[in-house]
Kinemage of the C-alpha trace (Angstrom):
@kinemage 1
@onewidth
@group {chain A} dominant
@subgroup {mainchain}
@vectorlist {calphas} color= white
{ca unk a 1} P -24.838 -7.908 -86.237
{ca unk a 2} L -28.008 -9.254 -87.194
{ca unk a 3} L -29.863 -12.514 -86.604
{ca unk a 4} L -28.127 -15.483 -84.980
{ca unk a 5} L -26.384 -17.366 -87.960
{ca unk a 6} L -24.100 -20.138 -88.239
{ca unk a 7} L -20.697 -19.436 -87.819
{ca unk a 8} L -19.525 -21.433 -90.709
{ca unk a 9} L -22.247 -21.752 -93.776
{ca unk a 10} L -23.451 -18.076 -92.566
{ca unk a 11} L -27.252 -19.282 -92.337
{ca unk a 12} L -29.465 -17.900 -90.056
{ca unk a 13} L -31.046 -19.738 -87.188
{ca unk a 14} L -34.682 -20.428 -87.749
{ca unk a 15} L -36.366 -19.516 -84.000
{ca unk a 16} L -37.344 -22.778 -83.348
{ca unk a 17} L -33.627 -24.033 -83.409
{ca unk a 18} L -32.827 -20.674 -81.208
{ca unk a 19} L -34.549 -21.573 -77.933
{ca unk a 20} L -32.013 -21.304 -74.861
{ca unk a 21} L -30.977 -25.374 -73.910
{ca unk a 22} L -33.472 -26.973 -75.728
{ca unk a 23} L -32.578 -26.032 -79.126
{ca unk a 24} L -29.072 -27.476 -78.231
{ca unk a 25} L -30.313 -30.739 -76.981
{ca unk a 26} L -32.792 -31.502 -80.005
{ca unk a 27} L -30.047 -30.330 -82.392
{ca unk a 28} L -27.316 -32.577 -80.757
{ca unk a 29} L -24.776 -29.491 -80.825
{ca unk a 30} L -24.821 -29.181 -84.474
{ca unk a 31} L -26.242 -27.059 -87.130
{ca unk a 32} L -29.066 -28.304 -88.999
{ca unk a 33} L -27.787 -26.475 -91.994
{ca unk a 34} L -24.035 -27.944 -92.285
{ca unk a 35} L -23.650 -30.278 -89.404
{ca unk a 36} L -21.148 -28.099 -87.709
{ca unk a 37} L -20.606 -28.350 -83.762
{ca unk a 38} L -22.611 -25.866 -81.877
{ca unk a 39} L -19.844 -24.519 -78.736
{ca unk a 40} L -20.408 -25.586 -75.425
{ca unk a 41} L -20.534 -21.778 -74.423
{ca unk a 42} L -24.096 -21.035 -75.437
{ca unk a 43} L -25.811 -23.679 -73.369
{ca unk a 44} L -23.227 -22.936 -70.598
{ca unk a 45} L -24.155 -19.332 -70.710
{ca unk a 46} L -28.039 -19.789 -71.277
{ca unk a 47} L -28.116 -22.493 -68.107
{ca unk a 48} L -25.940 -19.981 -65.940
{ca unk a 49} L -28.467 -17.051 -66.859
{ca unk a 50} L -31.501 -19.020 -65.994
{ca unk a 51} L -29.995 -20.165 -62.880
{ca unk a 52} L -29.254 -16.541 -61.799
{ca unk a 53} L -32.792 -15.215 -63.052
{ca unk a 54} L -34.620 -17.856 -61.354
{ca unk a 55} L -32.588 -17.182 -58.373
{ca unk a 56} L -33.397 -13.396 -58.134
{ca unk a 57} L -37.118 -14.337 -58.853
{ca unk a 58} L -37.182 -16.675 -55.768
{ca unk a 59} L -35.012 -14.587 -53.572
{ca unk a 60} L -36.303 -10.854 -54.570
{ca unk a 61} L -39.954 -11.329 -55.926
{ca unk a 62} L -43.113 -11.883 -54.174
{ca unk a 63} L -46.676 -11.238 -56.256
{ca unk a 64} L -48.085 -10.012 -52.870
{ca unk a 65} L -45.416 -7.176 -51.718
{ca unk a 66} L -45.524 -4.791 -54.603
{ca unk a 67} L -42.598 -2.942 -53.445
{ca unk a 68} L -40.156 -6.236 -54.395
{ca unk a 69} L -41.253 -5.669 -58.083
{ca unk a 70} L -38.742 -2.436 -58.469
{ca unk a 71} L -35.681 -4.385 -57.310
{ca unk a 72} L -36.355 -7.688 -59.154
{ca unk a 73} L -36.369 -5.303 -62.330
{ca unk a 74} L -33.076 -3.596 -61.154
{ca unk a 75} L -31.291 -6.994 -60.641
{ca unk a 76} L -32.493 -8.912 -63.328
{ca unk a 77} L -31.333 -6.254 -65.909
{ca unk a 78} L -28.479 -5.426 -63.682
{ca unk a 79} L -26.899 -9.403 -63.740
{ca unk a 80} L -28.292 -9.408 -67.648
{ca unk a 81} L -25.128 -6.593 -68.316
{ca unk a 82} L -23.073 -8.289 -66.271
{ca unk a 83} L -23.396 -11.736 -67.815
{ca unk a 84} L -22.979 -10.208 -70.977
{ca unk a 85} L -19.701 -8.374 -69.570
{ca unk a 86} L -18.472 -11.974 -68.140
{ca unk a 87} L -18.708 -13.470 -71.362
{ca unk a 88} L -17.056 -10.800 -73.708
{ca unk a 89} L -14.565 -10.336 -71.443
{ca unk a 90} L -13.474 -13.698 -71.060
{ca unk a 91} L -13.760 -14.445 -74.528
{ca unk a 92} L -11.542 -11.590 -75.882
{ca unk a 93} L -10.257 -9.633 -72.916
{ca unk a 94} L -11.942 -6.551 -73.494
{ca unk a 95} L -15.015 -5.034 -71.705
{ca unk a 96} L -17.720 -3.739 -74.154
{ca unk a 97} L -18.192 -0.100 -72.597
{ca unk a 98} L -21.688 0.079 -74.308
{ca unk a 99} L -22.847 -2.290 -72.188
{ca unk a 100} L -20.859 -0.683 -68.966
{ca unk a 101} L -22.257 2.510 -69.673
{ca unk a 102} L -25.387 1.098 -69.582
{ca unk a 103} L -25.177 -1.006 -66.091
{ca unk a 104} L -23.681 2.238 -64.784
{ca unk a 105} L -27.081 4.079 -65.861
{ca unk a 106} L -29.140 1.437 -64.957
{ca unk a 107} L -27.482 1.190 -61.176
{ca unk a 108} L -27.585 4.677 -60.394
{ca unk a 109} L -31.396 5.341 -61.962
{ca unk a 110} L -32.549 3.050 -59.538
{ca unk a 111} L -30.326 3.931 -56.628
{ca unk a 112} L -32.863 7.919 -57.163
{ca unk a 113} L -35.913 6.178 -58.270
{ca unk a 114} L -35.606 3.799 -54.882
{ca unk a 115} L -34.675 6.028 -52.875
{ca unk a 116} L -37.052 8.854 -53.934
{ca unk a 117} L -40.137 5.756 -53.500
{ca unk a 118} L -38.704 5.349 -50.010
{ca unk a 119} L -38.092 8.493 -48.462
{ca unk a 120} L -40.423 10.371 -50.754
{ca unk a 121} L -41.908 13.044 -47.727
{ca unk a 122} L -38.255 13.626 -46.893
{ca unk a 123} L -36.472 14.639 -50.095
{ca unk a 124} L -33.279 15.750 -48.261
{ca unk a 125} L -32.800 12.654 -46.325
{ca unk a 126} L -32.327 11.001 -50.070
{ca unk a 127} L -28.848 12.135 -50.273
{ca unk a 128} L -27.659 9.950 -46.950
{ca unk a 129} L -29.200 7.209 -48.249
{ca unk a 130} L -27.403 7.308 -51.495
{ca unk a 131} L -24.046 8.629 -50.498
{ca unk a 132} L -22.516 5.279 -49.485
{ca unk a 133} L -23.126 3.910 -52.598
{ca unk a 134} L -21.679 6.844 -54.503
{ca unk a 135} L -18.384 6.843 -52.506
{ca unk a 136} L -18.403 3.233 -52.282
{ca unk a 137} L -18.295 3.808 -56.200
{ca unk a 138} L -15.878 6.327 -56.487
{ca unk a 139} L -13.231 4.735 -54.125
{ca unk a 140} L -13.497 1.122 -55.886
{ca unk a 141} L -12.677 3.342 -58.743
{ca unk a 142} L -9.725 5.198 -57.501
{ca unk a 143} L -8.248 2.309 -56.355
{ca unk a 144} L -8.308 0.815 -59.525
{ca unk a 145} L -7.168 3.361 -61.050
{ca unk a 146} L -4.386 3.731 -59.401
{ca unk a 147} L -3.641 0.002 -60.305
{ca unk a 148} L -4.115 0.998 -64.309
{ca unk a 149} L -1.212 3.722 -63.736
{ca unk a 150} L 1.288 2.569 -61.777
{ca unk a 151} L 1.152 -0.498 -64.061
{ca unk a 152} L 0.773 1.264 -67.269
{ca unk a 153} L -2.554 -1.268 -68.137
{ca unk a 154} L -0.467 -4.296 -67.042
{ca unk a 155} L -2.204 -5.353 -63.990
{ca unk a 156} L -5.874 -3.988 -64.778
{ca unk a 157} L -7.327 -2.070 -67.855
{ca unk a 158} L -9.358 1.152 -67.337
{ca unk a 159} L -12.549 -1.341 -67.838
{ca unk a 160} L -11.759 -2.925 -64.769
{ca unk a 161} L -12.021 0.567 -62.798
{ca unk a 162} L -15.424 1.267 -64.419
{ca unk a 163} L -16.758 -2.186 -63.835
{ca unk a 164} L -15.478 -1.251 -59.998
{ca unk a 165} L -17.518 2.031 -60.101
{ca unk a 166} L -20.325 -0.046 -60.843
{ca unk a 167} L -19.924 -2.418 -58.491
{ca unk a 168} L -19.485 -0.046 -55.385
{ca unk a 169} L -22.869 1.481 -57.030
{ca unk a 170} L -25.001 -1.650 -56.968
{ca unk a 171} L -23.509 -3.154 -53.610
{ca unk a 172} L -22.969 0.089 -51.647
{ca unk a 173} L -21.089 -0.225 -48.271
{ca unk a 174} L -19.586 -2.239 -46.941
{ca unk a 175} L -20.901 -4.626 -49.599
{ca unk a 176} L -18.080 -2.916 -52.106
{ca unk a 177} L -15.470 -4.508 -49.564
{ca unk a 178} L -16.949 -8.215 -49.601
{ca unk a 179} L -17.742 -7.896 -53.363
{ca unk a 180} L -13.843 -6.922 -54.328
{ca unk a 181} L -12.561 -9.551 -51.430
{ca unk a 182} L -14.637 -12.044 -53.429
{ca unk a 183} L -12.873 -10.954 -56.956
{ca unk a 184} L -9.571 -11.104 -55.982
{ca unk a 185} L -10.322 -14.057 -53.824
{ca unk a 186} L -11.489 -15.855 -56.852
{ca unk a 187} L -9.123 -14.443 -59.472
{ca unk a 188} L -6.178 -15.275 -57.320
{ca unk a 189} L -7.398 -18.735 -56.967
{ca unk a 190} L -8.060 -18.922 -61.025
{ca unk a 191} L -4.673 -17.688 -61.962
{ca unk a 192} L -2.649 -19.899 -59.609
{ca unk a 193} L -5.215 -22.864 -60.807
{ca unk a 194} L -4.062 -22.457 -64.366
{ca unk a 195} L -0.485 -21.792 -63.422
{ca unk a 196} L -0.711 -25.275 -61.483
{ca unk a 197} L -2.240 -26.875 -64.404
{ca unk a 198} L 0.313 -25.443 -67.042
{ca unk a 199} L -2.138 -23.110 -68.754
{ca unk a 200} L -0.859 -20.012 -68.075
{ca unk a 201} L 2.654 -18.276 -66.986
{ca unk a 202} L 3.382 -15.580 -64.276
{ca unk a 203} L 3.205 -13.140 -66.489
{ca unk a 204} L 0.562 -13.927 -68.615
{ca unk a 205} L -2.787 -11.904 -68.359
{ca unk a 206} L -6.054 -13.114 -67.323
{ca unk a 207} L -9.155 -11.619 -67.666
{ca unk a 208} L -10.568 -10.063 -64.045
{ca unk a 209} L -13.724 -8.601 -65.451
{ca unk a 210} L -15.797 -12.164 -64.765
{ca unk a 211} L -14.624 -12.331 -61.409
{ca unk a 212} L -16.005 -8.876 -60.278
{ca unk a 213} L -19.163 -9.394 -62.311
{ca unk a 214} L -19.317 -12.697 -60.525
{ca unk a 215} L -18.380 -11.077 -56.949
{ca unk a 216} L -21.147 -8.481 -57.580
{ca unk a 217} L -23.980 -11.383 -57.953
{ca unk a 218} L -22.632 -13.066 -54.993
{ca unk a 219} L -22.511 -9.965 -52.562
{ca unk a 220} L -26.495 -9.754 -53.640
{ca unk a 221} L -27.516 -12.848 -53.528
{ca unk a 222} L -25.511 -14.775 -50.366
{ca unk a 223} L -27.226 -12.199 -48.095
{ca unk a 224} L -30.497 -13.002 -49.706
{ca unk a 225} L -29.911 -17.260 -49.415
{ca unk a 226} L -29.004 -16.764 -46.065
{ca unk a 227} L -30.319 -14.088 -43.686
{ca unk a 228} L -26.511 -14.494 -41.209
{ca unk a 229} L -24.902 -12.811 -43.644
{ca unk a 230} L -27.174 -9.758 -44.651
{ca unk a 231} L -24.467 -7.356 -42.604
{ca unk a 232} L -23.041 -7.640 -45.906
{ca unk a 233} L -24.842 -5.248 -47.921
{ca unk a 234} L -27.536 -2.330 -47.903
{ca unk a 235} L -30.421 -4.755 -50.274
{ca unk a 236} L -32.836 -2.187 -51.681
């Protein structure tokens, strides 16, 4: 792919006109090159990701308790992936299974390396630790898949039920059950919004990849913002 470059002269962005907001406000949404409109999706996207990361900094990391330092790694690369599967999948319906692969990888690394930090004396105890996250896993992805065949791909795409495997790994239970309430809570609310508005018909397909990546931040981080609610999900 290369360096970031204008979309319509083809020249590439000089560094300086390539930092996140700024770059965007200096430039006033054009190129310096050709004078072409910069989209309103990069700033979007760069605000929302600094949002989250500062988030997960206040919320996970403290300089004096060395043990948050493993889980504010985990989440910021975790909510990195699944930014990056938000956007693509919004943009042109499909989820790029590069990145998935990776998120799954990343999940269940740190669901051993955790665990193995935690209950290092008692290796065997590991695998009850672990397990509701694996199931939690492996039913989110049965269920979708399930969806994918009886509708042929119509309803969900085999993405979805890989993005689900990955949520049931980075929530565990019952976080899994809040996190896929939240999706369908907010993709049903979505598709009847743009129904409303005109935008789309019954039968037309939207994207549900953002909405689990987005129910997957919220299951981690509405427990964190407010301690009621931390019945929710196993944390770290």
């Amino acid at each position: 792919m290369g360096r970031s470059h204008c979309t319509k002269c083809e020249q590439q962005i000089a560094w300086y006109d390539n930092v996140p907001l700024l770059s965007f406000a200096i430039l006033r949404g054009k190129c310096r090159q050709c004078g072409e409109k910069i989209s309103w999706q990069y700033p979007v996207v760069e605000f929302a990701t600094g949002i989250v990361f500062a988030l997960t900094g206040w919320l996970v990391f403290s300089v004096a308790d060395t043990e948050s330092f493993l889980p504010t790694i985990f989440y910021l690369g975790l909510f990195t992936m699944l930014i990056v599967i938000f956007v693509y999948d919004l943009l042109t319906m499909y989820i790029p299974m590069t990145v998935m692969w990776m998120a799954i990888g990343w999940s269940s690394v740190y669901l051993i390396v955790s665990q193995w930090l935690l209950i290092g004396a008692y290796p065997s105890l590991m695998l009850g630790d672990i397990l509701p996250f694996v199931v939690s896993g492996l039913g989110a992805f049965l269920f979708f898949w399930l969806l994918v065949w009886v509708s042929n791909e119509t309803w969900m795409g085999m993405g979805d039920a890989y993005l689900a495997l990955l949520m049931g790994l980075a929530v565990g239970w019952p976080g899994i059950l809040w996190a896929m309430t939240l999706s369908f809570g907010m993709g049903a609310f979505a598709g009847i919004t743009l129904i409303v508005l005109g935008k789309k018909g019954m039968k037309s397909q939207v994207p549900f990849a953002p909405f689990m990546a987005l129910g997957i931040v919220l299951t981690v981080m509405l427990p964190l913002m407010f301690p009621e609610l931390q019945f929710l999900m196993i944390l770290y």
